[in-house]
C-alpha beads as a LAMMPS data file, in Angstrom:
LAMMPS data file: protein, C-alpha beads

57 atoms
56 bonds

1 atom types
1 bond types

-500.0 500.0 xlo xhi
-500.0 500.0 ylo yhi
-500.0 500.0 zlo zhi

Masses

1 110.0

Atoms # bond

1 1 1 234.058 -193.163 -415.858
2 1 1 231.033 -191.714 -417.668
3 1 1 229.569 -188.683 -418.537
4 1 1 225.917 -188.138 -419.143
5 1 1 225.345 -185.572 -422.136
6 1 1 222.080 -183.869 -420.962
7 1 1 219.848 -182.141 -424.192
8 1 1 220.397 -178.761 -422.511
9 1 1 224.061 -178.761 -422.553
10 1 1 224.013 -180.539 -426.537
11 1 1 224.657 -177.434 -427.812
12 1 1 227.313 -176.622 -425.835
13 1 1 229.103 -179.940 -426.122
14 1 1 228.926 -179.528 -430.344
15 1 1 231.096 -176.632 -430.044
16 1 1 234.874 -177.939 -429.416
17 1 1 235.858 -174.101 -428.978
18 1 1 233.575 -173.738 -425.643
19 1 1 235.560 -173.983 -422.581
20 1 1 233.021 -175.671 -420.339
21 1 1 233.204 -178.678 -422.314
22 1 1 237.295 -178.925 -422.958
23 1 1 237.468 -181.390 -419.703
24 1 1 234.718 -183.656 -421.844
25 1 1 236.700 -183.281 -425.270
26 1 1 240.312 -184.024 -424.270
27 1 1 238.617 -187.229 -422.126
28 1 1 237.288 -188.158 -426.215
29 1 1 240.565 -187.326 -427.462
30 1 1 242.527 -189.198 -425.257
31 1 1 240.803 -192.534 -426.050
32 1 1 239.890 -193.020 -422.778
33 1 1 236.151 -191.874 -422.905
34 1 1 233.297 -193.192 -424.935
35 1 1 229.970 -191.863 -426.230
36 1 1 227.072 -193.638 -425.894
37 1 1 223.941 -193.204 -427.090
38 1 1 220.404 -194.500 -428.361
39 1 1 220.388 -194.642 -432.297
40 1 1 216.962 -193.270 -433.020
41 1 1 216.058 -191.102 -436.193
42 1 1 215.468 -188.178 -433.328
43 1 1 219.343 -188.292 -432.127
44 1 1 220.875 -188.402 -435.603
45 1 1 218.803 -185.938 -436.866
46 1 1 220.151 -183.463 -433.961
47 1 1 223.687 -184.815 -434.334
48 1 1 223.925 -184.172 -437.932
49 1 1 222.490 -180.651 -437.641
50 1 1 224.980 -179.817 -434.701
51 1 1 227.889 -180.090 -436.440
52 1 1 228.961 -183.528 -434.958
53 1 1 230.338 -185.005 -437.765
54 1 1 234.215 -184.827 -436.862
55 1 1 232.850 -187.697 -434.012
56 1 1 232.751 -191.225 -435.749
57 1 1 233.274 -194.741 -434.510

Bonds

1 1 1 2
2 1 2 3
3 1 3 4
4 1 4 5
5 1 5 6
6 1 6 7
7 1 7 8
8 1 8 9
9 1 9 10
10 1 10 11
11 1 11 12
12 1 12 13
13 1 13 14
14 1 14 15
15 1 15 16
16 1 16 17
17 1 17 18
18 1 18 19
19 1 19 20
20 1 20 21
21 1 21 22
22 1 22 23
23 1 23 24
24 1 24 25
25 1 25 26
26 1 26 27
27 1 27 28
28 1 28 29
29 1 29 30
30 1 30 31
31 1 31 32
32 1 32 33
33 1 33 34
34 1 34 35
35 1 35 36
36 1 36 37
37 1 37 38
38 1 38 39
39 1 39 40
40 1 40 41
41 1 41 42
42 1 42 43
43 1 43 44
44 1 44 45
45 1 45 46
46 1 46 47
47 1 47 48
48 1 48 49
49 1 49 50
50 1 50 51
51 1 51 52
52 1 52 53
53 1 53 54
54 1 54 55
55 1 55 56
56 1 56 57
């Protein structure tokens, strides 16, 4: 299974607390889902500034 983390729902998925996105955190949690993404300076910067820092490999 994979999900596809669209820029219009990023903010959404940064906060743990929002209920729309619980399905996609306890799928992290669980170890059975993976996030995968392009490393460019563009997605880091927005990661770092959302609050994503909890998330590591």
């Amino acid at each position: 299974m994979c999900a596809i983390l669209d820029a219009n729902t990023f903010n959404k998925f940064r906060d743990p607390a929002d209920e729309d996105m619980e399905p996609v955190w306890n799928w992290l949690e669980n170890k059975s889902g993976k996030l995968v993404y392009a490393n460019t300076p563009k997605f880091e910067e927005e990661w770092e500034r959302g609050g994503m820092t909890h998330i590591r490999d």
